[in-house]
Every structure is written in structure tokens, then in C-alpha cells.
C-alpha positions as CSV (number, residue, x, y, z in Angstrom):
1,X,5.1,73.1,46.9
2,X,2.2,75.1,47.6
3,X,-1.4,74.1,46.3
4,X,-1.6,77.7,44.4
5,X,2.0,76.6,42.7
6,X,0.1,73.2,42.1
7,X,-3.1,74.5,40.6
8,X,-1.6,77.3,38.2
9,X,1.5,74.9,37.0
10,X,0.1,73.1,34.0
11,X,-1.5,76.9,32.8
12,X,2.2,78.3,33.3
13,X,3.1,75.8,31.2
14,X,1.2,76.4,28.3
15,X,1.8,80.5,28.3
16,X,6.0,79.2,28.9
17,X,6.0,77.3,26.1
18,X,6.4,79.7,23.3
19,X,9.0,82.0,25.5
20,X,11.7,79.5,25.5
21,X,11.1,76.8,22.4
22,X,9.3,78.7,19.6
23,X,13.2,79.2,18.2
24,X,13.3,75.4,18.1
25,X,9.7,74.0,17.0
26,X,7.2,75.1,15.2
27,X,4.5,77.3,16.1
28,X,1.9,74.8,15.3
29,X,3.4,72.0,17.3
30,X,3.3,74.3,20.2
31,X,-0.3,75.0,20.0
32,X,-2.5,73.0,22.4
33,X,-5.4,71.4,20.8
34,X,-9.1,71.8,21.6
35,X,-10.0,70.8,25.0
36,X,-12.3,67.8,23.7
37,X,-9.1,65.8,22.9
38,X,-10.1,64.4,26.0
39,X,-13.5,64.2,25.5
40,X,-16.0,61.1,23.6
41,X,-15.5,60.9,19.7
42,X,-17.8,60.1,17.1
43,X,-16.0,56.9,15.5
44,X,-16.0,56.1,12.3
45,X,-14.2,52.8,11.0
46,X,-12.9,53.6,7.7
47,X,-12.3,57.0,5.2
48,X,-13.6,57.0,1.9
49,X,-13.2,59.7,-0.2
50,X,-10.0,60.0,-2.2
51,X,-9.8,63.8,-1.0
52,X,-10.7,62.7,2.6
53,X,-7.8,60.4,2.7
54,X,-5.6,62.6,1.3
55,X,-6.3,65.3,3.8
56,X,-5.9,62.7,6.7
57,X,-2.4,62.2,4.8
58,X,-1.5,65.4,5.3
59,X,-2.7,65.3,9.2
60,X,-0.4,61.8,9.4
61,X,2.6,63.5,8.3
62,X,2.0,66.4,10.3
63,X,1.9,64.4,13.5
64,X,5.4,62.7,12.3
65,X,6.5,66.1,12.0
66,X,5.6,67.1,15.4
67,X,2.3,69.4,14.7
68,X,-0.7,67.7,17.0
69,X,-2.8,69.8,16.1
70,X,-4.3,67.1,14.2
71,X,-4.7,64.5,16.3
72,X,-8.0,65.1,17.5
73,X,-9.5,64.3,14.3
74,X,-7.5,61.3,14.4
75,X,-8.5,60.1,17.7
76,X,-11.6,60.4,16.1
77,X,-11.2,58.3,13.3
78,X,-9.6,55.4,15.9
79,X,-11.9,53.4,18.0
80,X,-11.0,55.1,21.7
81,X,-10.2,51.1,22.9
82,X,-7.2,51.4,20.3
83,X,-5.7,54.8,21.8
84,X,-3.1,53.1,24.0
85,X,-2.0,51.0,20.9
86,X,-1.6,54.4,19.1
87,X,-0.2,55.8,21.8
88,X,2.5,52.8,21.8
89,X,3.3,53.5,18.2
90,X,3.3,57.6,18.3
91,X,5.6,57.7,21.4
92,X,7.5,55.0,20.1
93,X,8.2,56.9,16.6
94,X,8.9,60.1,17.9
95,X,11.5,59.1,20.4
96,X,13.4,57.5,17.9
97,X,14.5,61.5,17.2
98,X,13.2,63.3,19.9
99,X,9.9,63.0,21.6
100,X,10.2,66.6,23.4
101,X,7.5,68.0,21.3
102,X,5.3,65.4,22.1
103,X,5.8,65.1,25.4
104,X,5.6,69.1,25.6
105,X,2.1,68.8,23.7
106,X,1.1,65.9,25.9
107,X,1.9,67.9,29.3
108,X,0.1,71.3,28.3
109,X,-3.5,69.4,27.5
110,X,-3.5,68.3,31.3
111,X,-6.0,70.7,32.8
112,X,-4.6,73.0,35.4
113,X,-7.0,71.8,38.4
114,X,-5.7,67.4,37.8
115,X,-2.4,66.8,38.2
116,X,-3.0,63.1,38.1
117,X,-2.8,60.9,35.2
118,X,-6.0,59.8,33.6
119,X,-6.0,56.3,31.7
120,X,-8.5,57.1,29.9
121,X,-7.4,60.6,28.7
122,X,-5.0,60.2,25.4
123,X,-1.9,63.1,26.4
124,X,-1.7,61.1,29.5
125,X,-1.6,58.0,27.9
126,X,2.2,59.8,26.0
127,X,3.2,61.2,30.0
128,X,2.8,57.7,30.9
129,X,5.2,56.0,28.3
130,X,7.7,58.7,29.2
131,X,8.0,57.9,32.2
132,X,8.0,54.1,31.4
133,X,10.8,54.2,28.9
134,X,13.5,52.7,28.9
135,X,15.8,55.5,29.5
136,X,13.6,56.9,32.4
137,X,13.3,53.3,34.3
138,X,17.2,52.9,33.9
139,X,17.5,56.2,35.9
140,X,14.8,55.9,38.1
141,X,16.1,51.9,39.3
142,X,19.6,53.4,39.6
143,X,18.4,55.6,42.3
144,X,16.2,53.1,44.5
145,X,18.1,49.6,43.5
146,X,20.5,50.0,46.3
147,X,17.7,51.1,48.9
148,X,15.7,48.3,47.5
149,X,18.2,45.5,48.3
150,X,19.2,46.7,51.5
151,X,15.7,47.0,52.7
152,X,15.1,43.2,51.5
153,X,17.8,42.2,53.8
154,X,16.8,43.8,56.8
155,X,12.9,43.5,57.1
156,X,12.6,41.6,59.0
157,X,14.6,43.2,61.9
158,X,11.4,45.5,62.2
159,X,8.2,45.1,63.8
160,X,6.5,48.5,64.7
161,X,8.9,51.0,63.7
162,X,8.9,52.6,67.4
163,X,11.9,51.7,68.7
164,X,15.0,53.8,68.6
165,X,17.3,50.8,67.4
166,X,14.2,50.8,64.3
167,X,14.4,54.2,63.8
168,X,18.1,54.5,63.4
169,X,18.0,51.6,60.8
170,X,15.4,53.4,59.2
171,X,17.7,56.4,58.8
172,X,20.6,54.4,57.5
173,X,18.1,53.1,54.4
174,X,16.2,56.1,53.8
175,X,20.0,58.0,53.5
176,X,20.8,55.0,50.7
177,X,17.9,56.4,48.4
178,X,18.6,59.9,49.5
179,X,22.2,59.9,48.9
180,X,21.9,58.6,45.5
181,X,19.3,61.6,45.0
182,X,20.9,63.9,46.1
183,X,24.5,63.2,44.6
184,X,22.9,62.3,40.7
185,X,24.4,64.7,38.1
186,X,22.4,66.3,35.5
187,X,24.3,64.0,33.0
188,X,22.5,61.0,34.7
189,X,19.1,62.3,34.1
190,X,16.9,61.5,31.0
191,X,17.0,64.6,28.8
192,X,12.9,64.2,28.6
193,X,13.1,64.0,32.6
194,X,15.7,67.1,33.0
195,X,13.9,69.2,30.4
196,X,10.8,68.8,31.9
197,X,11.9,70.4,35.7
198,X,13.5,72.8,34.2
199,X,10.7,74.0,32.6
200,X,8.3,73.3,35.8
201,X,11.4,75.0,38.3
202,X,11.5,78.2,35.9
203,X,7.5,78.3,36.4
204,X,7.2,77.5,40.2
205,X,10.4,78.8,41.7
206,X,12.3,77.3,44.8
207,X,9.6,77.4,47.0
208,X,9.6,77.7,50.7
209,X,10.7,74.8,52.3
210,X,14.2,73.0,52.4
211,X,13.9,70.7,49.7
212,X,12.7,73.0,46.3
213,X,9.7,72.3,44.3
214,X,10.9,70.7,41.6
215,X,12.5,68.3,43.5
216,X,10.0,68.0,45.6
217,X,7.2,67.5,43.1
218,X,9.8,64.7,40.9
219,X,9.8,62.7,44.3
220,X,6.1,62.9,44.7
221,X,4.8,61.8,41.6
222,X,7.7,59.9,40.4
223,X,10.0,58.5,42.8
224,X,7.8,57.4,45.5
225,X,5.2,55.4,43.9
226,X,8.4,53.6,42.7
227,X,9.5,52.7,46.8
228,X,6.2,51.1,47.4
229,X,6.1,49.1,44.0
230,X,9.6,48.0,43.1
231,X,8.2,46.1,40.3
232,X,7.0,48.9,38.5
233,X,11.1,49.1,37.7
234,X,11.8,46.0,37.3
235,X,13.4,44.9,40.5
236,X,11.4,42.4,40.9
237,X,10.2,39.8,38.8
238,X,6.6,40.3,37.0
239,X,5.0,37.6,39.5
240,X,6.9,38.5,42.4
241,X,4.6,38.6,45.3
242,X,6.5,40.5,48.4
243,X,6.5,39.6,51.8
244,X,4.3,41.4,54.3
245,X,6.9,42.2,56.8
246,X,8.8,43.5,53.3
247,X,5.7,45.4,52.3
248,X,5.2,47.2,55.4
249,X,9.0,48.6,55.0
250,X,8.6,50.3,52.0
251,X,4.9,51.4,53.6
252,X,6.7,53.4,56.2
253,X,9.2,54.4,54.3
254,X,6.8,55.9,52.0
255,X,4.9,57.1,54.3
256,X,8.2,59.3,55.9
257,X,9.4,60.3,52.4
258,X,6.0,62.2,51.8
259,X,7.2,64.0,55.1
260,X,10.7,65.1,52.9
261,X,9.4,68.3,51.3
262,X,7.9,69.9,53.6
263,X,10.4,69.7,56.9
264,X,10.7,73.1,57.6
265,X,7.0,74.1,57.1
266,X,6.0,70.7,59.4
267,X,8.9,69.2,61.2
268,X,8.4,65.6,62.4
269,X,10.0,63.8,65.3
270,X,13.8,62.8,65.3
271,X,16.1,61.1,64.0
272,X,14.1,61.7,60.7
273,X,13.9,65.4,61.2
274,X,17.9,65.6,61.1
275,X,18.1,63.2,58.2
276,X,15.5,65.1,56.0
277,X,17.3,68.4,56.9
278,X,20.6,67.1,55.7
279,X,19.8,66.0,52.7
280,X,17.5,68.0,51.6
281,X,19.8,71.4,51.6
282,X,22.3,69.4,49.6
283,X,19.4,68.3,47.4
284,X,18.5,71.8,46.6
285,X,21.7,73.2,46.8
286,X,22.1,71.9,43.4
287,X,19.2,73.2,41.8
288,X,20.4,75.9,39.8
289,X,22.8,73.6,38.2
290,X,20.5,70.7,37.5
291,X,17.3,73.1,36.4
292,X,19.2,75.6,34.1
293,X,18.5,75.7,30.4
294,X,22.6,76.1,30.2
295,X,22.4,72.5,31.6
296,X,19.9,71.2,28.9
297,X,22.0,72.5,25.9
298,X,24.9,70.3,27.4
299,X,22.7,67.3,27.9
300,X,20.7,67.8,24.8
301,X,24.6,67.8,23.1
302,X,25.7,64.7,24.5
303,X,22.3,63.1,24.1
304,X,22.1,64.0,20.0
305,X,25.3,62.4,20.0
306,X,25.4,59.5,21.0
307,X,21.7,58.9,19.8
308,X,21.1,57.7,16.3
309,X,17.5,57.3,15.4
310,X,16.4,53.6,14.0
311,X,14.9,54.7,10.2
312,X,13.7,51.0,9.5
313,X,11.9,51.1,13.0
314,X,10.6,54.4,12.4
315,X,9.2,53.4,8.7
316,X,7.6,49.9,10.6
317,X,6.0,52.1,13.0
318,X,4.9,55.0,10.7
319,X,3.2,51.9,8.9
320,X,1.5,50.6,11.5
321,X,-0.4,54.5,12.5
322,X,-1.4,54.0,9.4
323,X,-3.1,50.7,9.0
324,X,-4.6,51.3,12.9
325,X,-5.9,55.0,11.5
326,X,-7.5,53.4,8.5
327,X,-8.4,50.4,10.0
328,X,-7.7,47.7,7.4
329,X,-4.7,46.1,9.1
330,X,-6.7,43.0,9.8
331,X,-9.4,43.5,6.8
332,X,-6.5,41.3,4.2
333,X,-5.7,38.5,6.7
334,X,-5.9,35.4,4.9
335,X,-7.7,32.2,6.3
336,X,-4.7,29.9,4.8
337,X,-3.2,29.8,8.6
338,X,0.3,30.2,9.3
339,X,4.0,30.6,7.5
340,X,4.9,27.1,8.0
341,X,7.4,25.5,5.9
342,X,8.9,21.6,5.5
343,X,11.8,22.9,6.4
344,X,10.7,23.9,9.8
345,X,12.2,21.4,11.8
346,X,15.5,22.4,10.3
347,X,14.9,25.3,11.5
348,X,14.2,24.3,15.0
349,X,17.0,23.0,15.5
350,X,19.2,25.1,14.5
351,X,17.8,27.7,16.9
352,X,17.7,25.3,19.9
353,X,21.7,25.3,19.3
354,X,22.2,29.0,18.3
355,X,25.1,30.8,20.2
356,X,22.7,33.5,21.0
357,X,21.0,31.5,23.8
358,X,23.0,32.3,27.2
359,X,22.6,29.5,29.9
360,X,22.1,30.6,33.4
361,X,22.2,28.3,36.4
362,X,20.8,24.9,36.2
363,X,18.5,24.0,39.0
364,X,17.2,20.5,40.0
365,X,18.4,19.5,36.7
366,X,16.5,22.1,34.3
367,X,18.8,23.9,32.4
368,X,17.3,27.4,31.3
369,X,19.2,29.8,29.1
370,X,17.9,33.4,28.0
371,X,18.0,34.6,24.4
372,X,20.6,37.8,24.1
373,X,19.0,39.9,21.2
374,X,15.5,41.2,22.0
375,X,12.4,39.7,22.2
376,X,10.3,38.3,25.1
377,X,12.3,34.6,24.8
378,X,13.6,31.6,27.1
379,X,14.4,28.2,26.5
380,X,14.4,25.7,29.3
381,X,15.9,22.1,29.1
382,X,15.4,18.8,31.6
383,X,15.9,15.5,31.1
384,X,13.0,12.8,32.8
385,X,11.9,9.4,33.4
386,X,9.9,8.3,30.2
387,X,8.4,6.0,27.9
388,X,9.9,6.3,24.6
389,X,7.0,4.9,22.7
390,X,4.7,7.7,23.7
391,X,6.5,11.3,23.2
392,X,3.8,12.2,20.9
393,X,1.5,12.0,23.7
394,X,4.1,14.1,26.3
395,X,4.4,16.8,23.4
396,X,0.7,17.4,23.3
397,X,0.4,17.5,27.4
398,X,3.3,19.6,27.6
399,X,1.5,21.9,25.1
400,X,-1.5,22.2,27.5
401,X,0.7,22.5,30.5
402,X,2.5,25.5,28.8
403,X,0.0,27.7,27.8
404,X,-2.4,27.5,30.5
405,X,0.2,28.0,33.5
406,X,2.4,30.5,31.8
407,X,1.2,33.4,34.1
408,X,2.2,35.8,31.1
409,X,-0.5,34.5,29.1
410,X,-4.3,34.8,29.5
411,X,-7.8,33.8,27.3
412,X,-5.4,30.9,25.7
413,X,-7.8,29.0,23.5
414,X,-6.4,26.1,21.7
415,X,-8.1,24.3,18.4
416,X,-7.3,21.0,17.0
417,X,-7.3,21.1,12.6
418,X,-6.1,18.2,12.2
419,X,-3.8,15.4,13.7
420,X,-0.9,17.1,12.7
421,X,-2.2,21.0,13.2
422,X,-3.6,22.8,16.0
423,X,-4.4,26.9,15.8
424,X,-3.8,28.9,19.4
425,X,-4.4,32.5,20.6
426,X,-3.7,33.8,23.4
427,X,-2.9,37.5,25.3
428,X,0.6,38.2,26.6
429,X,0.6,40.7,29.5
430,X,2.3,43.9,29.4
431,X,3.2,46.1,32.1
432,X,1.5,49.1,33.3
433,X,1.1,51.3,31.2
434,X,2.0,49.3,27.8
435,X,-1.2,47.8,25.7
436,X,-1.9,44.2,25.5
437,X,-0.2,42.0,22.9
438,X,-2.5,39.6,21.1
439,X,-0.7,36.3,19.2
440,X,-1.9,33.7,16.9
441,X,-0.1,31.0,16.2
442,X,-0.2,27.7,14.5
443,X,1.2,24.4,15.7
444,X,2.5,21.6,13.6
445,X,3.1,18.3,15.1
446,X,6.1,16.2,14.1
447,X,7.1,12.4,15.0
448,X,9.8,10.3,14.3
449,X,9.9,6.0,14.2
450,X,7.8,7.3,17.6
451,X,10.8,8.2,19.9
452,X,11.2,11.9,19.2
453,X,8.4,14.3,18.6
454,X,8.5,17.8,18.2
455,X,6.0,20.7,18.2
456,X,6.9,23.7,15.9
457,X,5.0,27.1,16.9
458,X,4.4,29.6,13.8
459,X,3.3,33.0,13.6
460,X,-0.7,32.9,12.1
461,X,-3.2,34.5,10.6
462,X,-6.0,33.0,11.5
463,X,-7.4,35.5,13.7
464,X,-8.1,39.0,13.8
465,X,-6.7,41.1,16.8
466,X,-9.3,42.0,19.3
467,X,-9.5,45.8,20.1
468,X,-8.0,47.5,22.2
469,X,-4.4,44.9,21.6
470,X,-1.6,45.6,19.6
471,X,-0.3,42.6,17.7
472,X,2.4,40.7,18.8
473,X,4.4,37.9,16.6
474,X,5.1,34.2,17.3
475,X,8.6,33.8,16.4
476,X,9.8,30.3,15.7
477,X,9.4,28.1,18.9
478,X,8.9,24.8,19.5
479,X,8.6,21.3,22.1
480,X,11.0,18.7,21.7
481,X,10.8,15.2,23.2
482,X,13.6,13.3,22.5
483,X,14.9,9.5,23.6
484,X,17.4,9.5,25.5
485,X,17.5,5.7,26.3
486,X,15.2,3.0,27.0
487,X,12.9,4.8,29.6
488,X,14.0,8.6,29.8
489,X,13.9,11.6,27.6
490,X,14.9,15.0,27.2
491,X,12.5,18.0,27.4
492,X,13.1,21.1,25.3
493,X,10.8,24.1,25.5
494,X,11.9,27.3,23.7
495,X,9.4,29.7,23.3
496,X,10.3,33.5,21.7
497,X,7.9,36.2,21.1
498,X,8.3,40.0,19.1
499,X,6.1,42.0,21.0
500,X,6.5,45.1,18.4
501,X,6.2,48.6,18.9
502,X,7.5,50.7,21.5
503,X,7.6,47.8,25.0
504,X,11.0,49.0,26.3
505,X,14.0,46.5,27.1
506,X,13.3,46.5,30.7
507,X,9.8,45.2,30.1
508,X,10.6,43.0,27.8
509,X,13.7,41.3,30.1
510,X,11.3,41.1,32.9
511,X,8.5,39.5,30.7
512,X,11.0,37.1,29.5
513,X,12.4,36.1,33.2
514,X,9.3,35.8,34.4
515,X,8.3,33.6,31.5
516,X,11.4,31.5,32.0
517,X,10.5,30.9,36.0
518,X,7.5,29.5,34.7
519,X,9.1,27.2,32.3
520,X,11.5,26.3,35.0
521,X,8.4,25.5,37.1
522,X,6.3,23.5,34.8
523,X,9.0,21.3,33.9
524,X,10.8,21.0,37.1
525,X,8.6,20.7,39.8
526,X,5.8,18.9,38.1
527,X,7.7,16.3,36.3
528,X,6.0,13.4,37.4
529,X,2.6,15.2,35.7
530,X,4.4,15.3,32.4
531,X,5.0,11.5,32.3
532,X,2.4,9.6,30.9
């Protein structure tokens, strides 16, 4: 793509817009706002005339019915540490129907001289949940998982990538990812993703090398970034650290993949020069089928559907814009602590044996099993030498052990109220671009004739959430120590977590794997440290 095609894309965007979806949107969502959406704010905390708030109202509901023109007053009104938590919420409301209009909105603010995408900049804060959905990551690991796993098999055969036995098996890896490329039907392609090119091949054209623009320019920001950092779709696990020798694969391929769009323009050295040729005219052979508005209609078809928005998850979200706009969703917390109950042990136990937890492999004798309906959850199981007489004490080290080597979890600060009662907060990591959860919790201690003792975790209230973290809720968890004979015991750790708001599946089952390696970790490996 040439840099001229570059610079002018983002303006072609905006005067496109109205030519080919004013029959389907409103004019005013169409409209770009002012350019200092981007800029600094004046923030103010709270509204309070009765006719202010009920023209911010009016602005609300015209965001949820997809005119933005609006939102820089709101931005405004929100503390601009607290954008990406709105930005969780709007993205994740709108794409319960259809989060074109956003998105649309989101692209056309991007000035036509940056193509990158700014963190601190609110439109790209949308562009980058996009392309971290759920739907987009599915697609997007579909066409590298297969390259990925071959490449982890074979790195180490490499050492400078000069050799014509290297090369060749370079060509046979690269053609994994390029195949899959190459040969993915429209049908396969988010309709966010699809609609998008279209709109960008219509501006730009085919351009004048082998592989067209569009599909160049997809690869480029999307695809690529993706080679060098598998875990940014969840092919690795959160705390995966790669290999160097692994690493410096994907380098090179990365390196020889920014070399694909622009072949005939700058050829490079063989066997890569065939390869790129190949695939790239069957790549762009397709074009006019996969970048056609006839396309779109069919995909928007199937998509509408087999899609049925979530109404309840769309009220919870409406609700929480609301309370982050106005600021008082922390002003009513209570000081009386958490939702615990008598009954809580019950409870427990009950979870600890519901169906819903699926056992995986056992491994040197901890038994971990991952929770099958949503959440960031894990329970993990071993059994140890122990004295009976003193599980109290191994619940409270295990408590300490937990929540300070749980890599998910950061700032953990834990306070004693009583014997019985201890109050915790902590940060749970979410990845890029996803804000920060913040939980409070409560912990009520529980023993029995001094052979089994249990710690039940609560959501709380105690503490407000710091800015610039959505909040996150402390489902019921717990620590179980329980006798199993004269000098050993059985471990349970279950630990679940609603992270609310719009973190997609994928996240969520990586945060829970990784969380669950962890456990695995603590209570395997370092069993002697949990005796006492």
C-alpha cells in the first residue's frame, strides 16, 4: 500500500461513510465529533441540576442508540483514568446488537496522518476491544494456531536461518499461516472485521503489488503482531515465558512476512520470493468476493441470525455507564463488610461437589478441575502429610501463600478484624487492552473439634474501587483443610471470580488457566512449606 493510500485512508473514510450507510443509520451517528474528543477535559465529578441531569439523560440514551455525538461531553464528565472502564461497558453494550456504528464512529476520529492506536485516545480505546473480542480472536487464532504449533516443534532445528535446509523449513511454516489465509471464506470472517475492509478496499483499491491493500494492510496491523506474540490470542498461557530459540522463529518469520505485500515492487531472495508470489495471487484473487458489499449483506444475514442480543446483560451494563457517568457507584457502599451468611459453609460445600467443575489431569497428586460456565474459576485438590491438630493454622498460611503468589493478582493487602474475619483487596490482571478488575472480599474463618477448618471468601464492600478499575466480584470461594487420618489432610482451594463487563471468553479461560497453574504450583511443588 502506498504511503499516499496510507495518509488519505482514515479522511476517505469519513467522506464514505454517508455514501454507503446513511440508508441504514442515522445521520447523527454518522457524524464525527469535534476533534477535541481526543484532547484534555475539564472533569467534573458529579451533575447537579435536575435539568442538567436530565439533558445528560438524553445524551445517555443517545449513545445507546448509536448517536456519539455526545460523548464528548461525557468524556468530560468521567475522570479520563475511567475511559477504558467506559470504554469496556460501551463496546460491551453495543455489541450485544451491533457495534458497527460504534466501531464506524470510533475509526473516523483517527486522524488521517496516525494510523497507530493511541492508549490514551478514547475511539481507539473501541478499535482496540474490536479487535480483542471474542469473535475477532477466535478468527484471528484459527488462522495462526496451526503455524504456531508447528513452529513450537521445530525451533529448535534452526540456528541462523542461512542455510538452505532452514530456509526450506521456513517455507513449509510460513505456507501453514499462508494457506489458512489465503483459503478463509468470507463466512469465517467477523462481520465487524469483513465490513471494515470492505469499506477500506472500496477507498484504497487493489493497489500495485501482488498481494492487494486490504489484505495487505489486515496483515500488517493485525495478523502480524499476532506471529510475534501468540499470547495476545491465547495460545499461550498468561505467564507463559517462550523460549529464545522459539522467540527468534517467530522474529524472522515476522520479519519475512512484512516482506509479503510488497514482492513485486521489492523482491527478496529465494525460496521466499516463490512462496510469497504463490500465495499472494491466490490471496488477492479472492478479493472481489471477500471485499464486496454483496458479501456483507450475506454475512450480516447469517450473523443477525444466529445472534440474539443478551437484554439482561445489556440493562446491567446500561446501569453501570450510568453510575461511572454520575459517579456515585461507590458513594452508597456500606462499611457493614461483606454478604456473609451462617449458612455459608453449606454453601461451600455444595459448590466444591457441583457437577459443573470438570477435572482435568491429575499431576503429582493435585487434582485440578476447571469450572464450565463463565467466570475466571479453578479448583485444585491434594492430599499431604499433616498434623490434624493444627489446620487452622495451615488455612491461614495457605491464605498468605495464595494471594501473594497468584501471578494474576497484584497490590494484595490483607487485614485481620477479628479472629474469625479478615478483609482483602487485591487487583486481577486483564489482558491488553481490557481495564483492570479491582475485588474486595471478606474472609470468615471456620473450625471444627480442630481437625477441619475452612476459609469462606465473600464478595465486600468495604472498599471503594480505585480509578481507573472496573469492579470485579468475589464469587463464593473458599480453603478447606480436612483430616484425613491421624497425620495427613486434604487440601481444597476453589477460587471463582465475575470479572463483569465486556472481558471476552478467551480472556477469561486464559485467566482462569493461568490461575489454576498457579494453584497447581503452590500446592504441589511447595507442599512441604504448607505443613506446619
Amino acid at each position: 500500500m502506498s504511503k499516499a493510500h496510507k495518509r488519505n485512508f482514515f479522511v476517505g473514510v469519513t467522506s464514505h461513510v454517508n455514501y454507503r450507510f446513511c440508508q441504514n443509520y442515522t445521520r447523527d451517528a454518522m457524524i464525527a465529533s469535534p476533534s477535541s474528543s481526543s484532547g484534555s477535559f475539564k472533569i467534573k465529578r458529579s451533575v447537579s441540576s435536575s435539568s442538567s441531569h436530565d439533558e445528560l439523560e438524553k445524551q445517555i440514551q443517545s449513545i445507546l442508540q448509536n448517536d456519539f455525538t455526545a460523548l464528548p461531553h461525557i468524556l468530560s464528565i468521567i475522570p479520563k483514568d475511567d475511559w477504558n472502564v467506559f470504554a469496556d461497558h460501551l463496546f460491551a453494550y453495543h455489541l450485544e446488537e451491533d457495534a458497527w456504528p460504534l466501531n464506524l464512529w470510533a475509526l473516523t476520529q483517527r486522524p488521517s496522518e496516525d494510523l497507530s492506536l493511541n492508549e490514551e485516545q478514547f475511539h481507539d480505546m473501541i478499535v482496540k476491544r474490536n479487535v480483542f473480542s471474542d469473535m475477532t480472536v477466535k478468527w484471528n487464532r484459527s488462522l495462526i494456531e496451526g503455524f504456531y504449533k508447528k513452529a513450537k516443534l521445530i525451533y529448535n532445528d534452526f540456528d541462523d536461518f542461512e542455510t538452505e535446509e532452514e530456509k526450506k523449513k521456513m517455507c513449509e511454516l510460513l505456507s501453514i499461516f499462508m494457506k489458512a489465509y489465503a483459503e478463509s471464506t468470507p463466512e469465517d470472517i467477523p462481520l465487524l472485521a469483513l465490513k471494515s475492509a470492505t469499506l477500506f478496499n472500496d477507498i484504497v483499491g487493489y493497489g500495485d503489488d501482488l498481494l492487494s491493500n486490504t489484505h495487505n494492510f489486515f496483515l500488517e496491523k493485525s495478523l502480524i503482531p499476532l506471529i510475534s506474540n501468540p499470547t495476545l490470542v491465547n495460545l499461550d498461557d498468561l505467564n507463559y515465558v517462550r523460549p529464545q530459540k522459539l522467540q527468534r522463529l517467530l522474529d524472522e518469520c515476522v520479519r519475512l512476512l512484512h516482506l509479503y505485500g510488497r514482492v513485486k515492487r521489492e523482491p527478496t531472495i529465494e525460496p521466499y520470493q516463490s512462496l510469497m508470489v504463490h500465495w499472494a495471487t491466490i490471496t488477492s484473487s479472492r478479493s472481489d468476493v471477500h471485499f464486496s458489499w454483496k458479501t456483507v449483506e450475506m454475512v450480516e444475514k447469517i450473523y443477525k441470525a444466529q445472534h440474539m442480543p443478551n437484554v439482561k446483560k445489556m440493562r446491567r451494563l446500561e446501569g453501570m455507564m450510568r453510575d461511572l457517568i454520575n459517579d456515585h457507584s461507590d458513594d452508597g457502599i456500606s462499611e457493614s463488610g461483606s454478604v456473609f451468611s451462617q449458612i455459608g459453609l453449606g454453601q461451600l460445600s455444595e459448590k466444591l461437589s457441583d457437577e459443573r467443575w470438570k477435572p482435568a489431569k491429575s499431576k503429582n497428586g493435585v487434582i485440578a478441575s476447571s469450572w464450565s460456565e463463565g467466570g475466571v474459576a479453578a479448583r485444585v485438590e491434594v492430599e499431604i502429610k499433616g498434623d490434624v491438630n493444627q489446620t487452622r493454622k495451615m488455612v491461614d498460611k495457605i491464605v498468605q501463600d495464595i494471594f501473594q503468589n497468584v501471578k494474576l493478582f497484584s497490590k494484595q493487602e490483607i487485614e485481620t478484624v477479628d479472629r474469625d474475619t479478615s478483609m482483602m483487596q487485591f487487583r486481577v490482571h486483564t489482558p491488553f487492552p481490557f481495564s483492570p478488575r479491582y475485588i474486595s472480599a471478606d474472609i470468615h474463618y471456620h473450625t471444627t473439634n480442630d481437625d477441619d477448618s475452612t476459609a469462606v471468601i465473600y464478595q465486600s464492600d468495604r472498599h471503594k474501587t480505585p480509578s481507573g478499575h472496573q469492579r470485579a466480584k468475589m464469587l463464593l470461594s473458599g480453603i478447606q483443610v480436612t483430616a484425613k487420618g491421624r497425620d495427613r489432610v486434604r487440601v481444597t482451594v476453589m477460587l471463582h471470580m465475575d470479572m463483569c463487563s465486556s472481558i471476552p471468553n478467551w480472556a477469561a479461560s486464559g485467566q482462569s488457566s493461568a490461575m489454576k497453574k498457579d494453584l497447581c504450583k503452590i500446592l504441589g511443588s511447595s507442599r512441604q512449606t504448607l505443613q506446619v
